[in-house]
VEXLOMI-571276 format. One line per 4 residues: number of its first residue (from 1); their letters; for each residue z, x, y of C-alpha. Coordinates in steps of 0.05 Angstrom, whole numbers, plus 5000, padded with zeros to 4 digits. Layout:
BEGIN
NUM) A) Z/X/Y  ...
This chain:
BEGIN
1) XXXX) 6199/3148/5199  6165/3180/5249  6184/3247/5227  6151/3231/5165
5) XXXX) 6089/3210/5185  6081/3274/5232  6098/3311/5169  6036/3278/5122
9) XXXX) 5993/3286/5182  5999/3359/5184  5997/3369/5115  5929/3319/5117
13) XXXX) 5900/3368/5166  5923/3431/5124  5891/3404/5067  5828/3385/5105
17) XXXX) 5831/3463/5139  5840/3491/5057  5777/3444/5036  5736/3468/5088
21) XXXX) 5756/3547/5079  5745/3542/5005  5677/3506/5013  5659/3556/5071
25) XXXX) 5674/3611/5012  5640/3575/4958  5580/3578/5003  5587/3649/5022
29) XXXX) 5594/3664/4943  5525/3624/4930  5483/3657/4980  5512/3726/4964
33) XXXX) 5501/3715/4891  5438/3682/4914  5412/3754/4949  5438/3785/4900
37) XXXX) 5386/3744/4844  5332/3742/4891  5342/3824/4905  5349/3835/4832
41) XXXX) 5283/3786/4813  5246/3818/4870  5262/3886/4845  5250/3870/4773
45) XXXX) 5182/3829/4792  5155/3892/4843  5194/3951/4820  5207/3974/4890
49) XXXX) 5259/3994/4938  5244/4012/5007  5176/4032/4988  5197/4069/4921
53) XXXX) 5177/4051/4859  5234/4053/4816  5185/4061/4754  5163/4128/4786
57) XXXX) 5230/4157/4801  5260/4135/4745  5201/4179/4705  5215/4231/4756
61) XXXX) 5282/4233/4739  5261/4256/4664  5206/4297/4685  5211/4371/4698
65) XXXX) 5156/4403/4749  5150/4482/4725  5115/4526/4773  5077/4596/4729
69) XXXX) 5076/4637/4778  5007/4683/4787  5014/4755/4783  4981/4797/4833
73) XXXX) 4930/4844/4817  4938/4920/4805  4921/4969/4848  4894/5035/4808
77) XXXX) 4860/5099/4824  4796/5120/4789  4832/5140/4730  4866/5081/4713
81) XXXX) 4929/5111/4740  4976/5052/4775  4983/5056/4849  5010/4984/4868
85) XXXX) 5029/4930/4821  5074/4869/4823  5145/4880/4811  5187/4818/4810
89) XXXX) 5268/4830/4843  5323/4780/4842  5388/4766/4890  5446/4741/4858
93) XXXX) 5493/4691/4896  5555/4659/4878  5570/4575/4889  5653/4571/4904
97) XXXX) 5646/4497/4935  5682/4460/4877  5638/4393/4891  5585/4431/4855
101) XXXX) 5593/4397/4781  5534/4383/4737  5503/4313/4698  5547/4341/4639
105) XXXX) 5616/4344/4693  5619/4404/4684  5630/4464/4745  5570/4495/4767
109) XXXX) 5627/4533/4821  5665/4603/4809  5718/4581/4771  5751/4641/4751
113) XXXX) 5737/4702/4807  5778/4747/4770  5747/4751/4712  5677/4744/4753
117) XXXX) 5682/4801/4789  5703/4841/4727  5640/4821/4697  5590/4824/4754
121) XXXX) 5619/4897/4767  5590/4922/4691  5517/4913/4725  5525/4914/4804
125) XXXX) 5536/4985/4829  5598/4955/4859  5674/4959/4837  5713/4890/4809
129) XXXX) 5751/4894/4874  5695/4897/4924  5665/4831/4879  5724/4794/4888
133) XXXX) 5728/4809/4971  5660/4774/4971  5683/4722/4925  5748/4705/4960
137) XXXX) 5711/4705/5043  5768/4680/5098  5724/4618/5121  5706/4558/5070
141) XXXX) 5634/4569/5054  5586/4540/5006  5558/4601/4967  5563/4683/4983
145) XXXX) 5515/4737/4966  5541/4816/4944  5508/4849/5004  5461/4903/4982
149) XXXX) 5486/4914/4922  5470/4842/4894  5394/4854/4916  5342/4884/4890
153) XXXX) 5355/4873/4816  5319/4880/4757  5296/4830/4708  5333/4872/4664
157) XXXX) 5393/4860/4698  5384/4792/4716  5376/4769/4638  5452/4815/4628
161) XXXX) 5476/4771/4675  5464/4708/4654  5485/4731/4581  5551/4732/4613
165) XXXX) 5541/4654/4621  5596/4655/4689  5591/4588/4719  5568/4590/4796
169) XXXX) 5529/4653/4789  5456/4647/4809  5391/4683/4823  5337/4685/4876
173) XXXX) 5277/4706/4849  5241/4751/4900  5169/4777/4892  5155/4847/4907
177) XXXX) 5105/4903/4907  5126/4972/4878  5086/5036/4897  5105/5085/4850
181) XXXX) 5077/5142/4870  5118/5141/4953  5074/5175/5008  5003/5164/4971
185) XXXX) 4938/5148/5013  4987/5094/5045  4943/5073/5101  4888/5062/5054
189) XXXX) 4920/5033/4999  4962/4983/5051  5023/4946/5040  5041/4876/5016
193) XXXX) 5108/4834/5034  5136/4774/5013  5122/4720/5071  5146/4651/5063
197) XXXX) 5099/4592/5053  5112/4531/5081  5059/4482/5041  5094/4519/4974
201) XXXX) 5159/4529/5000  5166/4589/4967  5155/4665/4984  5090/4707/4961
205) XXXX) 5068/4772/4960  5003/4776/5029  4976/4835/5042  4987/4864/5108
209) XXXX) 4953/4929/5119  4904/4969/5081  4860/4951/5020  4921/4898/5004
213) XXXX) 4902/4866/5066  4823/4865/5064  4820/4848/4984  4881/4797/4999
217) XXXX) 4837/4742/4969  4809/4785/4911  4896/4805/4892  4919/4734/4900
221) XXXX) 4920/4702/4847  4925/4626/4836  4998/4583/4811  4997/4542/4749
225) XXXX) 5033/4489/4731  5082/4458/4677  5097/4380/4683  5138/4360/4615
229) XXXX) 5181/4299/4596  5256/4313/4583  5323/4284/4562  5388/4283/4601
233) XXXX) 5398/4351/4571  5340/4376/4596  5310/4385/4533  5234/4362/4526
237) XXXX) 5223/4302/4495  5181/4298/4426  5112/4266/4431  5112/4270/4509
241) XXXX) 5056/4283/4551  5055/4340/4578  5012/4366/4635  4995/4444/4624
245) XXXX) 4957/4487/4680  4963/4561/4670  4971/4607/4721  4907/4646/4742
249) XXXX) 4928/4723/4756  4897/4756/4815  4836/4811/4808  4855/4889/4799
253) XXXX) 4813/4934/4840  4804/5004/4816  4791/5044/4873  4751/5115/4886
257) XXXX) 4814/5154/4895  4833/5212/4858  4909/5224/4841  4902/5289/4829
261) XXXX) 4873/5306/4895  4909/5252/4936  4971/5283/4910  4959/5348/4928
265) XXXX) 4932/5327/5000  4993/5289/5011  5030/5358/4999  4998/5401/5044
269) XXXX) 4997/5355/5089  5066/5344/5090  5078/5426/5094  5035/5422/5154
273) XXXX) 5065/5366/5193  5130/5392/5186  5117/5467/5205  5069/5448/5260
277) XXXX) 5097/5377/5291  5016/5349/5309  5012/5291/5343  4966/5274/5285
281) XXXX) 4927/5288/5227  4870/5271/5184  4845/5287/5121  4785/5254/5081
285) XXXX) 4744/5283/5025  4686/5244/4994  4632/5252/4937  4578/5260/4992
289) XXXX) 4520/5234/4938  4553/5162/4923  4602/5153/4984  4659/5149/4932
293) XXXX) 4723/5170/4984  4766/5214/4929  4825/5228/4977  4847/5201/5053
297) XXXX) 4912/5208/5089  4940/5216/5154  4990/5237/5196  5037/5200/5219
301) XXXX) 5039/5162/5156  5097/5116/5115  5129/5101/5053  5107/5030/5020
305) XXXX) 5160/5036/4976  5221/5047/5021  5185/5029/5092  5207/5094/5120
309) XXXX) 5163/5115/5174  5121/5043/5186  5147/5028/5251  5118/5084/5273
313) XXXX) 5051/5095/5239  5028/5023/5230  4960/5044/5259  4907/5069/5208
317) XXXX) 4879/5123/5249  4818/5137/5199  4780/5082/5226  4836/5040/5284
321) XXXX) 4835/5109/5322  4763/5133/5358  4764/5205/5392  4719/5253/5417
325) XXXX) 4698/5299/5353  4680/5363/5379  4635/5415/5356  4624/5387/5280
329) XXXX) 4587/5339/5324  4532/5393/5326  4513/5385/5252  4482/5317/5281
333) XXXX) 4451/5340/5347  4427/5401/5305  4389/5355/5247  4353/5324/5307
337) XXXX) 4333/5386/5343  4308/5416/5278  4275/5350/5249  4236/5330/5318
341) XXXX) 4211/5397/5315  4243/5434/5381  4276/5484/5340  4251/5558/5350
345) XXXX) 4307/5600/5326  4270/5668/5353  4271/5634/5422  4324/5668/5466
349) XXXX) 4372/5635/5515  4431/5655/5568  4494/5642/5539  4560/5641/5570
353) XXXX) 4559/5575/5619  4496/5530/5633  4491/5482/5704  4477/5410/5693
357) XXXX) 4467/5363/5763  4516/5407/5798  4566/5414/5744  4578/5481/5691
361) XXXX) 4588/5477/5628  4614/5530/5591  4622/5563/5522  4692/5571/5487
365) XXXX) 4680/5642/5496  4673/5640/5579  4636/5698/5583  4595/5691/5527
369) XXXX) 4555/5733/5477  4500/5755/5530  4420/5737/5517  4426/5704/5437
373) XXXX) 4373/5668/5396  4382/5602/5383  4382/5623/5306  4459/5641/5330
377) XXXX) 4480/5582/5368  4503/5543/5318  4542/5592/5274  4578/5618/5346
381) XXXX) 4587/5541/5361  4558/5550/5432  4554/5491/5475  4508/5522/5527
385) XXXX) 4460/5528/5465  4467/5460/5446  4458/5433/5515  4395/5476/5520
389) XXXX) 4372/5450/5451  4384/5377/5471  4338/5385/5542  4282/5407/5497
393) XXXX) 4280/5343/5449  4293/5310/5513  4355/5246/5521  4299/5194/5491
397) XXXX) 4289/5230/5417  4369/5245/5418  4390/5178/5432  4336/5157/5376
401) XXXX) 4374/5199/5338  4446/5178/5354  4418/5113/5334  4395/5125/5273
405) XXXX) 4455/5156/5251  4492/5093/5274  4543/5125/5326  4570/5072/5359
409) XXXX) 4578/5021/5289  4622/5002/5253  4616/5023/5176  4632/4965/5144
413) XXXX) 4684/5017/5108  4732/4959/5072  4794/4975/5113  4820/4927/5166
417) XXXX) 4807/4942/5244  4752/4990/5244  4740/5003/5313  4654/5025/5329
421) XXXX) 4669/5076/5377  4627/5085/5437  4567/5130/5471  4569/5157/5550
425) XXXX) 4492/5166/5560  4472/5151/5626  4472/5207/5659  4442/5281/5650
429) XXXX) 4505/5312/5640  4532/5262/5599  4466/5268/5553  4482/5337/5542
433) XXXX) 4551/5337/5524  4536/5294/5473  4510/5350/5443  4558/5384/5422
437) XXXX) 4608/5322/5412  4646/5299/5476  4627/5244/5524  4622/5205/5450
441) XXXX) 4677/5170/5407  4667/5158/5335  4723/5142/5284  4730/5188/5213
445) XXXX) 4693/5140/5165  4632/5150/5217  4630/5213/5207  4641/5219/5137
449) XXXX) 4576/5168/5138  4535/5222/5175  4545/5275/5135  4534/5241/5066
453) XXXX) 4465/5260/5094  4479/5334/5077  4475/5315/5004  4424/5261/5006
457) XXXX) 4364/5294/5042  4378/5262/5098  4402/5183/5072  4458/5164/5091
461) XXXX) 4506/5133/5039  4565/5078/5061  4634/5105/5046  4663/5056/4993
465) XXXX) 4742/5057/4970  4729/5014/4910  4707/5036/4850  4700/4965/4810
469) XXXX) 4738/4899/4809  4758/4866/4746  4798/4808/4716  4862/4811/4693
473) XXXX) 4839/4802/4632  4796/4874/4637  4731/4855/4651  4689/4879/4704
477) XXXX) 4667/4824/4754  4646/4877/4807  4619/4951/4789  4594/5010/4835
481) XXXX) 4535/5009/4873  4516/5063/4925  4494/5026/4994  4446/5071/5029
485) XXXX) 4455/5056/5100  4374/5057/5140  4327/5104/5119  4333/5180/5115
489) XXXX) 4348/5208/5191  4322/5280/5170  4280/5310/5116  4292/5357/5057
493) XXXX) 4268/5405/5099  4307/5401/5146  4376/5393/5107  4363/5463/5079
497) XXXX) 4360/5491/5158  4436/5460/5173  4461/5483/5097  4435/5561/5112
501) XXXX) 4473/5553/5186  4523/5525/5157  4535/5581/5107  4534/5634/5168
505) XXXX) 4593/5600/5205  4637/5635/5151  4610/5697/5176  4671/5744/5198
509) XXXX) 4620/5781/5250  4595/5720/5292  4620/5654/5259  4678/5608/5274
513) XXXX) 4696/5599/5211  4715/5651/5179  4790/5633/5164  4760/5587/5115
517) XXXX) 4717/5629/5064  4741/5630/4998  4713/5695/4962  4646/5682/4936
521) XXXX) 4653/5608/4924  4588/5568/4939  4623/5530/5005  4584/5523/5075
525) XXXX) 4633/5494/5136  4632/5477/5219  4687/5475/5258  4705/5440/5326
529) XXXX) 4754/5441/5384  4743/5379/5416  4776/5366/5485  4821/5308/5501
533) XXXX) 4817/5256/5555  4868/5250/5596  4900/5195/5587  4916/5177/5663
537) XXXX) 4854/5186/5680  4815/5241/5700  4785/5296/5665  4813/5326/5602
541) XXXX) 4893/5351/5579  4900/5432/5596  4943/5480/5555  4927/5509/5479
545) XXXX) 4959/5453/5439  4911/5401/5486  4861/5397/5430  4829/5360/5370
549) XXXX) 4820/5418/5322  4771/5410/5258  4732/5423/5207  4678/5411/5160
553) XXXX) 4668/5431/5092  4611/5428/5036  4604/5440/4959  4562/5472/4932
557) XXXX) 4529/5492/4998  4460/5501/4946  4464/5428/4924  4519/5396/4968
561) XXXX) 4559/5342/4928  4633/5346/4956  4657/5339/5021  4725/5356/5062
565) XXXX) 4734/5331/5129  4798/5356/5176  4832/5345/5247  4892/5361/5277
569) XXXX) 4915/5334/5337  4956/5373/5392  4991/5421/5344  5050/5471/5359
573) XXXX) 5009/5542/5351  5062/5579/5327  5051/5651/5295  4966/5634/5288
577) XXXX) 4916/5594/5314  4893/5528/5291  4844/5552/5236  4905/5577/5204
581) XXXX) 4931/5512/5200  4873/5475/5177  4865/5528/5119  4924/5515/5096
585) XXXX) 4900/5451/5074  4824/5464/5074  4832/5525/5018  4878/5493/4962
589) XXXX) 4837/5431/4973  4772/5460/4967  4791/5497/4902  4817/5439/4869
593) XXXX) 4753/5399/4889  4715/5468/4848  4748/5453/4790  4740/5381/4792
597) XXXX) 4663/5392/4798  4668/5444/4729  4694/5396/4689  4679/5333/4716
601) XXXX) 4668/5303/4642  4736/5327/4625  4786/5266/4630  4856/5283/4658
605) XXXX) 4883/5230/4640  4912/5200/4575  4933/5119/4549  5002/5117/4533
609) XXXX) 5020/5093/4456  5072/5047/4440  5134/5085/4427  5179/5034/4408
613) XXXX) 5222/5025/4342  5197/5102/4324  5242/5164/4322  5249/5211/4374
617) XXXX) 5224/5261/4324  5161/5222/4318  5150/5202/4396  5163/5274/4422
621) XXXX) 5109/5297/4365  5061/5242/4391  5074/5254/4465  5072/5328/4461
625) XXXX) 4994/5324/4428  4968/5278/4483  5001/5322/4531  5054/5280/4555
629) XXXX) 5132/5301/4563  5181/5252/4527  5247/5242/4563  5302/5217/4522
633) XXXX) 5353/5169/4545  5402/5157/4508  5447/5182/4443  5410/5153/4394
637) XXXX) 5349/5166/4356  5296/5101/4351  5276/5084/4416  5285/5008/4425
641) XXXX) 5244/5011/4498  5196/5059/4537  5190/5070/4612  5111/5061/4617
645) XXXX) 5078/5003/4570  5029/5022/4513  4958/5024/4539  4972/5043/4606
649) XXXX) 4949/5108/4631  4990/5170/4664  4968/5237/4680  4959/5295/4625
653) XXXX) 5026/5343/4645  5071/5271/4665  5130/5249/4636  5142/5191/4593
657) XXXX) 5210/5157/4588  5246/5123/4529  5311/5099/4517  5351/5092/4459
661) XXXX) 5416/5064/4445  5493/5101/4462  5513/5132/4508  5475/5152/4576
665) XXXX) 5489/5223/4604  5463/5236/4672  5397/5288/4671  5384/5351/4716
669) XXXX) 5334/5303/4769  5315/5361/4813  5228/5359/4814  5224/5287/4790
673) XXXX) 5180/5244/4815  5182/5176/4850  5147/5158/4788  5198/5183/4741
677) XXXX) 5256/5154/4781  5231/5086/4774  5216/5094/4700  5286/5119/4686
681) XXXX) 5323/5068/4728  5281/5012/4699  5306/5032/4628  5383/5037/4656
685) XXXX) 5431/4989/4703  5437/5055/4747  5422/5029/4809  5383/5089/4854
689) XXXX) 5388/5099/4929  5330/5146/4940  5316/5178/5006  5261/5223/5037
693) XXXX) 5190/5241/5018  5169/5282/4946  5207/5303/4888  5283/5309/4873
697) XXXX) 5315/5359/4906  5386/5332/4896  5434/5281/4861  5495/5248/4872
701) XXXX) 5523/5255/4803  5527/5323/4770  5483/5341/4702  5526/5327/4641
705) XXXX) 5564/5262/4674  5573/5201/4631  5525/5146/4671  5561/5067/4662
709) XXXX) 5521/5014/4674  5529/4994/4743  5541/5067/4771  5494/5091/4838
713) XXXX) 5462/5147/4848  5443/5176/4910  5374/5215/4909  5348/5263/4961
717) XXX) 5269/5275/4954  5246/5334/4998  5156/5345/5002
């Protein structure tokens, strides 16, 4: 009995214990099902969750956000020919993580790396095998790139690619800057990279050096915007909103250069550098009359396209660099001797050395030419003259002077980092060898300032690099305008004194510039051998090579117009002396400058007509009477695509490419261009490896050889 009631008792109690667990549950059920109403009535009532309206990202969700990119604005010379433009590259990449599925479920992974790499290798200028290495790596990873050979691609061969439609594969778009023309006023002209952008997250094109650097703002241009409504297939929806903001392109500049000339600098240059080894060189020429700079280079310089040589020439030395100039200093100190009226050229001096406060100064020629007028000191280049000359008009009117010609300022030249230079004057001697240009620092667009005096009786004239600015729609926002710079230093009168001395520097008998006369062409010149300071202090460098060498050059010497301005650092004399060297470069540019100035009405260059869907019959008869050479590629005869656009403008003498369908059979490069390389690669998938300086001087792939997309070609370019 007992038993029994122990029994009911514990089954009372389990009962009780099963009540109070399935009440406790019923409980828990309500108040979960309880949050669970209030979360879903407060989210439904306020449409938020953790501070995010679901409204907003739920129209998020079906909204696409398109950024139109801006294109940068093009850089051409004063022709219309293209010296920097926007060039968009791409980097393909493969996914292989095999999470990576799309809203449809299906693989946005390689799926099949075989058959990839079979693919990828008809475009890449890699083999099938060498794709599949990257494809297959030893470590898991998320995604692989093809090393060099995936980069740099065209649009061209982006839009093969995708035809392909492999899952996994996809593209970084990368912006870029292509300088077609290599070596070509590259200090001047600048450079522009891609930098990353943290508030766009996203890389554009800033320029760094050069006119890319101090017109950044004008190039830039401004991103639009796309915002559209789609479905789950990403197609827009019909009757959406849509929220349109184009894309503003950035400002072309065309600038003062010449091609013709630049081109031709850039060669001699080149010739120069490598026979001599200078520490440096510069080379300017200007339209004295407007301050229009036509070419400017340097030595060291660099490559924008390839980078080759920047590491080691990222100064601008035209206007970063100051040095002492020498005797073409003297056409300065002479204008003021001559225009304050202490000029008597019948007025005989000592020359050979002169003593200042206890120092001598002498001439280049120690011993000197005896007892001279000073109606010979300039053509002889003698310093004692000069320092004789500047006692006379006394320190006061030649500082006057140096003022007036604005030694010691900056330009305002539109390059970055011009650097004002600076004037020793305190003492006597330091007065006079000012005179005849040391004891003084001036950069090259200083002096290029000063003597746009020659051709202005007297005004000076602002050297300008831009010829006009316009939209990238064409018109002109910004034209031309000469900036006369003070009032005239010197009189008519006066300018006609320094052109006649000038003239008598080419004089075999007693000028210093005879290496540079040209027959009987109309030219008047000064030279200079400028010391250099030591740079450890203390005096000036010793030795034959220890100079700044230079000259000065005007046309016509009767109405000066043109002007050609030279130096050569520390060069290796070997087999002549430095006016050798300089007229290597002086004579063939002078000439061409000649025949600029005879037909300067003549226009050398020609717009390029569209090409495309004609015969080759038909182009090469077009071509050939606007003076252009038409380069097939191709086996077939319509041409479905040219190398340069219609409307764009190339050189009389330059070649146009076009391609038409078949085969591809690889052309004799040797002499080709920069230029013509990138037309023909961007009407291939021939991927080119292009190194050195100039024009082709050999290929990696014989004349004659079948070309499949894909294939690389290595190019050698020698000056």
């Amino acid at each position: 009995m007992k038993k029994n009631s122990n029994l009911k008792l514990q089954k009372s109690k389990a009962h009780g214990y099963r009540f109070t667990v399935g009440r406790f549950l019923q409980m828990a059920v309500a108040l979960v099902f309880l949050v669970f109403t209030a979360r879903f009535l407060y989210i439904g009532i306020s449409k938020t969750v953790n501070g995010q309206n679901l409204s907003q990202r739920t129209k998020q969700l079906y909204k696409r956000n398109q950024v139109i990119k801006a294109t940068r604005g093009t850089i051409y010379d004063r022709n219309g020919l293209t010296i920097a433009e926007d060039s968009h590259l791409y980097t393909v990449y493969a996914i292989l993580d095999k999470t990576s599925i799309n809203y449809k479920n299906k693989p946005e992974y390689v799926v099949n790396k075989t058959k990839t790499a079979e693919k990828l290798a008809q475009v890449l200028p890699l083999s099938a095998e060498k794709i599949y290495q990257y494809l297959t790596p030893k470590k898991k990873v998320f995604q692989v790139q093809f090393g060099t050979g995936g980069s740099g691609l065209t649009l061209r061969q982006k839009k093969k690619i995708e035809a392909m439609k492999l899952p996994g594969i996809k593209f970084l778009e990368t912006p870029s800057r292509l300088y077609p023309n290599g070596v070509f006023a590259s200090h001047t002209v600048g450079l522009a990279q891609p930098i990353w952008n943290k508030k766009t997250n996203a890389q554009n094109l800033v320029g760094t050096m050069g006119i890319e650097a101090y017109f950044n703002k004008t190039l830039t241009g401004t991103d639009g915007y796309r915002i559209s409504s789609v479905d789950a297939s990403e197609y827009q929806l019909p009757n959406s909103n849509q929220v349109y903001k184009p894309a503003k392109n950035g400002n072309n500049l065309y600038l003062t250069l010449d091609s013709q000339l630049q081109s031709l600098l850039e060669t001699r240059l080149s010739e120069v550098q490598k026979t001599y080894r200078p520490t440096s060189i510069t080379a300017t020429v200007e339209d004295m009359k407007t301050g229009k700079i036509l070419a400017a280079s340097q030595r060291p310089t660099f490559n924008p396209q390839t980078m080759k040589g920047l590491t080691k020439s990222y100064r601008d030395i035209l206007v970063q660099d100051t040095y002492e100039p020498g005797s073409v200093f003297k056409i300065l100190s002479f204008a003021a001797v001559v225009n304050s009226g202490n000029y008597n050229p019948n007025e005989y001096y000592r020359s050979g050395s002169v003593n200042i406060a206890g120092s001598t100064i002498h001439d280049w020629l120690t011993s000197g030419w005896g007892t001279i007028p000073f109606s010979q000191a300039f053509e002889r280049s003698s310093n004692t003259g000069f320092v004789k000359l500047e006692q006379k008009m006394g320190a006061k009117t030649w500082k006057k002077y140096l003022r007036k010609f604005r030694i010691g300022e900056k330009t305002g030249v539109s390059l970055p980092g011009e650097q004002p230079g600076m004037i020793s004057f305190k003492t006597p001697v330091d007065q006079a060898i000012t005179a005849f240009g040391q004891g003084v620092t001036v950069n090259v667009m200083q002096m290029m300032q000063a003597y746009s005096s020659l051709a202005n009786n007297g005004q000076m004239v602002k050297p300008q690099l831009v010829n006009k600015i316009t939209d990238s729609d064409g018109n002109t926002i910004q034209g031309y305008q000469i900036k006369k710079v003070g009032t005239p230093v010197y009189s008519a009168k006066t300018r006609k004194v320094i052109v006649a001395n000038m003239r008598k520097v080419l004089n075999k008998q007693s000028g210093t510039g005879s290496a540079y006369k040209m027959g009987n062409a109309d030219i008047a010149v000064k030279t200079g051998t400028a010391q250099i300071a030591n740079p450890k202090g203390g005096g000036y460098l010793k030795g034959d090579s220890n100079y700044i060498f230079s000259v000065v050059g005007i046309y016509p010497a009767s109405k000066p117009r043109y002007c050609i301005y030279l130096t050569i650092k520390q060069p290796h004399l070997i087999g002549g002396g430095a006016e050798k060297i300089l007229a290597s470069i002086f004579k063939p540019m002078m000439q061409r400058i000649i025949s600029i100035a005879k037909n300067d009405d003549v226009s050398t260059t020609v717009k390029v007509p569209n090409l495309k869907a004609k015969t080759v019959a038909q182009a090469e008869s077009q071509t050939k009477q606007l003076g252009l050479n038409l380069v097939k590629i191709g086996s077939g005869d319509r041409i479905s695509n040219q190398g340069v656009k219609s409307g764009e403008k190339l050189e009389s003498g330059s070649k146009i490419f076009v391609n038409t369908s078949g085969k591809i059979i690889c052309p004799d490069m040797t002499g080709w261009t920069y230029s013509d390389l990138h037309q023909f690669a961007s009407l291939t998938d021939i991927k080119l490896s292009i190194k050195g300086t100039g024009t082709v001087a050999s290929q990696s792939v014989a004349k004659g050889t079948e070309l499949k997309a894909g294939r690389k070609l290595n190019i050698k370019l020698k000056e």
